[in-house]
C-alpha positions in Angstrom: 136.1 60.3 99.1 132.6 60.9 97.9 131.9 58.2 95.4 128.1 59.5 94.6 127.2 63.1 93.3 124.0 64.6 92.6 122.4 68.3 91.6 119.6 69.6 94.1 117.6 72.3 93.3 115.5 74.3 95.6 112.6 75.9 94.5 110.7 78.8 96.9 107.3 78.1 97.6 106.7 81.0 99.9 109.1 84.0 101.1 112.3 82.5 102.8 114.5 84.0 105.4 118.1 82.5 105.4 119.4 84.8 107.8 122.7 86.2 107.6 123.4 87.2 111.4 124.8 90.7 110.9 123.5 93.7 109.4 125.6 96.8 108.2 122.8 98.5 105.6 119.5 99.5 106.1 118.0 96.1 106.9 118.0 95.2 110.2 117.8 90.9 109.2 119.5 90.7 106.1 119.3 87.2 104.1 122.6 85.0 103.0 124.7 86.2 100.4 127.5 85.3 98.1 130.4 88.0 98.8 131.4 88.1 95.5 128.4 88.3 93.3 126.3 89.4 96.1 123.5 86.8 95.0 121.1 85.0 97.5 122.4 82.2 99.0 121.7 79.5 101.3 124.4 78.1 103.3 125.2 74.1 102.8 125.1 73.8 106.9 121.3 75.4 106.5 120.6 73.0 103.8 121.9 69.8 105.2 120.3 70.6 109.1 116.9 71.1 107.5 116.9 67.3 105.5 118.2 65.7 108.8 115.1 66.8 110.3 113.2 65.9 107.8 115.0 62.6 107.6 114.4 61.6 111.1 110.8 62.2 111.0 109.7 60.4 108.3 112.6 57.4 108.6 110.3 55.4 111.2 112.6 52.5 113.5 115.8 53.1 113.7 115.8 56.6 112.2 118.4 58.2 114.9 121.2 55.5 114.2 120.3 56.2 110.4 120.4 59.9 110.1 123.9 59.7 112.5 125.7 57.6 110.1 124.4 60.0 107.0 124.6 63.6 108.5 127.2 62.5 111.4 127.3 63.1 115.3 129.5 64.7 117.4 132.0 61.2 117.5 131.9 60.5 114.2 131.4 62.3 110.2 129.0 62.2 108.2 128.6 60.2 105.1 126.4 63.1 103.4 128.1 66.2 102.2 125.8 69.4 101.3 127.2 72.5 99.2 126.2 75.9 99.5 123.5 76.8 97.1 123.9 79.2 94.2 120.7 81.1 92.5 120.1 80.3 89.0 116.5 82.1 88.6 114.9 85.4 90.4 111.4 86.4 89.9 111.0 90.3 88.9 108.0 92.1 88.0 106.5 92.1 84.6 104.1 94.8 83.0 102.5 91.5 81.2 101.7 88.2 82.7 103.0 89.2 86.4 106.4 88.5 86.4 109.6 86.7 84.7 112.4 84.4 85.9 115.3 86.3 85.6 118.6 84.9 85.3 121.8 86.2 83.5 125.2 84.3 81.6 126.7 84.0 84.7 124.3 82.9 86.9 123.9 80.0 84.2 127.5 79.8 83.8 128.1 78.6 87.3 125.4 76.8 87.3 126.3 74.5 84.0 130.1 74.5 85.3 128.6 73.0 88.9 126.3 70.5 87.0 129.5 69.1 85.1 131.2 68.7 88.0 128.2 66.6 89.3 128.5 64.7 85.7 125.2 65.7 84.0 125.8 66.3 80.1 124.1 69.7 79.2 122.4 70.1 76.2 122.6 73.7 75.9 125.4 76.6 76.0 124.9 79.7 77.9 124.0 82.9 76.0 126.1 86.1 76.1 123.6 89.2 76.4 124.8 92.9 76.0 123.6 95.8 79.1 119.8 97.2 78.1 119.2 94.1 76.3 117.0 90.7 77.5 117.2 87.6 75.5 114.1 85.4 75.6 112.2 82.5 73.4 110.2 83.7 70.6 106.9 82.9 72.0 108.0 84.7 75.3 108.9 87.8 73.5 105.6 87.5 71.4 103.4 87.5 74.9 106.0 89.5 77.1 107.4 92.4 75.0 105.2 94.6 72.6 107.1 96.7 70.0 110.4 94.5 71.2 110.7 96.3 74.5 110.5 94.3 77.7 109.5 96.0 80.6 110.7 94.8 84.4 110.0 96.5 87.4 110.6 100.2 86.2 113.2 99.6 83.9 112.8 98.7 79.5 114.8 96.3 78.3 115.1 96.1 74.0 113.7 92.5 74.1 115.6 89.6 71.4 114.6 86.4 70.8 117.2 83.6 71.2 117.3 79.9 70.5 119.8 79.2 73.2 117.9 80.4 76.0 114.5 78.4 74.3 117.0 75.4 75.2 118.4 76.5 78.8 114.8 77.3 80.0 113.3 73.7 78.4 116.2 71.7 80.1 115.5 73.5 84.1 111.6 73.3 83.3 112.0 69.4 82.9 114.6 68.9 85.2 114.3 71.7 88.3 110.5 71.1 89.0 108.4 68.3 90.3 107.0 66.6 87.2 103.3 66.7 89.6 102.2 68.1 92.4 100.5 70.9 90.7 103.7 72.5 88.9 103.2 72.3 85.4 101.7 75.9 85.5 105.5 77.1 86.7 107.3 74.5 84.7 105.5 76.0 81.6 106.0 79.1 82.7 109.8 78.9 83.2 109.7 77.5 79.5 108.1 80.6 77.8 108.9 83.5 80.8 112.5 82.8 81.3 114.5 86.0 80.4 118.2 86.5 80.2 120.0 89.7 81.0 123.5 91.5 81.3 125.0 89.9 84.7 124.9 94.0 85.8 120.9 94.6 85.1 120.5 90.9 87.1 122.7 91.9 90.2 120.9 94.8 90.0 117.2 92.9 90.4 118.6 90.5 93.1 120.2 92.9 95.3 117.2 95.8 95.4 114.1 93.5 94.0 114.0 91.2 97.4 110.9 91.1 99.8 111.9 93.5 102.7 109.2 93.2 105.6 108.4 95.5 108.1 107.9 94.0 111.9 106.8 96.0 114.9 106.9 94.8 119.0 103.9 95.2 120.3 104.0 96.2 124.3 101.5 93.2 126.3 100.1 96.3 128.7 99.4 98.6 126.0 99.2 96.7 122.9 100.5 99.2 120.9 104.2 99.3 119.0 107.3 99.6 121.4 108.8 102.8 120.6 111.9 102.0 118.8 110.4 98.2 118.3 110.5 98.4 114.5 112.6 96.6 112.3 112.4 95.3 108.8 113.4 91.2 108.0 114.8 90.4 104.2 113.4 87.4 102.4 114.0 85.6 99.2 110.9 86.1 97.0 108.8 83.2 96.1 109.6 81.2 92.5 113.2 81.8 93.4 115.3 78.8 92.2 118.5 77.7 93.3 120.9 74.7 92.7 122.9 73.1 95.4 125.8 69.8 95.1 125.4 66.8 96.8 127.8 64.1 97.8 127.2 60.7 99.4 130.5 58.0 100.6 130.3 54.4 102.1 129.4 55.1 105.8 132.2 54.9 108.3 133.2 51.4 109.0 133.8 48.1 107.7 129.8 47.2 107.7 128.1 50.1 106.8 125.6 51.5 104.5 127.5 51.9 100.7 127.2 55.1 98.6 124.4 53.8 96.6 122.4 53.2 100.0 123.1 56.4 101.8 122.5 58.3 98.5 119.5 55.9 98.4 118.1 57.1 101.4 118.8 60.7 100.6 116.8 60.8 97.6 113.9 59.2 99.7 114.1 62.5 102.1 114.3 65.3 99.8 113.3 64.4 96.1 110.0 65.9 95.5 109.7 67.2 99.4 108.9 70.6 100.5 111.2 71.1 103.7 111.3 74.7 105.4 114.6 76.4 105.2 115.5 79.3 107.5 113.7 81.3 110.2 109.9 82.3 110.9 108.6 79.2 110.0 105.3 80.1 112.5 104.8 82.9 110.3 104.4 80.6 107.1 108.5 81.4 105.8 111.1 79.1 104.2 108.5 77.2 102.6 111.2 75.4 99.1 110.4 72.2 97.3 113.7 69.9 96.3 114.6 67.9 93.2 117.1 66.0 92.9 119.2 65.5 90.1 121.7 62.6 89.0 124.0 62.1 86.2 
């Protein structure tokens, strides 16, 4: 039983492959998804193994007993528990001021129903939005959508201010961000650029708006591309945001660490820290800050 509970959100600094293994489209290294909403994901295993490494760098003496007893060996479990994470914000392209963060009711939904379950009291409701339509505060509309239209990527949205989403996008830019560090330009920004649209025009952005890369292998005696050596790798953009639960227990055994210690330690090892996630991490990928959140 998991006696301590706590919200982390993950915020991409720079493109981030979370590979997925298999490929049946057009990608040849497709990133995680949820099947059901087919949003970006990042599995909890992917998550949890790149803190422990953190963890057991940064722990000094006795960090290998330490980060055994939290994240568990092959003898014994774990007193750490790490959840898949869910995406709450997407960044698309924007005619004015480069680009919004994207979101929709039910990427918000899911997100407020996790955050309850993790005990944090809300003090905002999720808006409904109609297809064609993006709801936004007044002074993003003002700067983002001339004549009331809103134009993303190639597609115009009839643009609507809304006091509900002025509070959703205040709550994630005090809460989701590193209060230093050099984020109040994208804390700010989440607070006037936040847009909300119809859960079909935001699976539409997350599933065709990614960063798809081309690669080529290059043959050591000619130095020139393989034939047949190209290949194209999926990444999560940058200023993606996601949200992921965390659960800490007494460690295993009559005189080990308590919830309040290993959750303790935890918050040490990830609150505030950029960690790299995923794959290509010599070519500068994976690259996502963490805050943590408690109730």
């Amino acid at each position: 039983m998991y006696q301590k509970k706590a919200a982390i959100f993950l915020y991409c600094v720079s493109p981030v492959h979370m590979g997925a293994g298999s490929a049946i489209g057009v990608v040849d290294n497709p990133i995680q998804r949820e099947a059901h909403t087919g949003h970006p994901s990042f599995a909890g295993s992917g998550i949890k193994g790149a803190v422990r490494h953190g963890f057991e760098l940064l722990a000094g003496e006795g960090a290998r007993d330490k980060a055994e007893a939290i994240f568990g060996s092959n003898t014994r479990a774990g007193a750490a528990s790490f959840g898949d994470a869910q995406l709450v914000l997407f960044p698309v392209r924007s005619t004015r001021h480069g680009y919004v963060y994207a979101t929709s009711s039910q990427a918000l939904a899911r997100a407020a129903r996790l955050l309850a379950l993790l005990g944090l009291e809300l003090d905002w409701r999720v808006p409904d939005v109609a297809e064609g339509q993006a709801l936004l505060g007044e002074q993003g509309k003002a700067e983002l959508a001339g004549g009331g239209k809103l134009d993303l990527e190639f597609f115009q949205y009839t643009a609507q201010a809304s006091a509900a989403v002025e509070a959703v996008a205040s709550w994630l830019a005090d809460k989701a961000l590193p209060t230093d560090g050099g984020y109040g330009y994208f804390r700010d920004k989440i607070r006037r650029h936040m847009v909300v649209l119809s859960d079909t025009d935001f699976s539409y952005f997350v599933q065709n708006a990614t960063l798809v890369e081309p690669h080529v292998r290059i043959n050591e005696e000619t130095v020139t591309a393989d034939e047949g050596g190209l290949f194209y790798t999926e990444n999560l953009p940058p200023e993606s945001l996601l949200i992921a639960p965390l659960f800490a227990s007494a460690e295993r055994g009559s005189e080990g660490m308590t919830a309040e210690q290993v959750m303790g330690h935890l918050r040490t090892a990830l609150d505030k820290k950029a960690m790299q996630l995923g794959g290509d991490a010599t070519t500068g990928r994976g690259l996502v800050v963490m805050t943590l959140v408690e109730g």
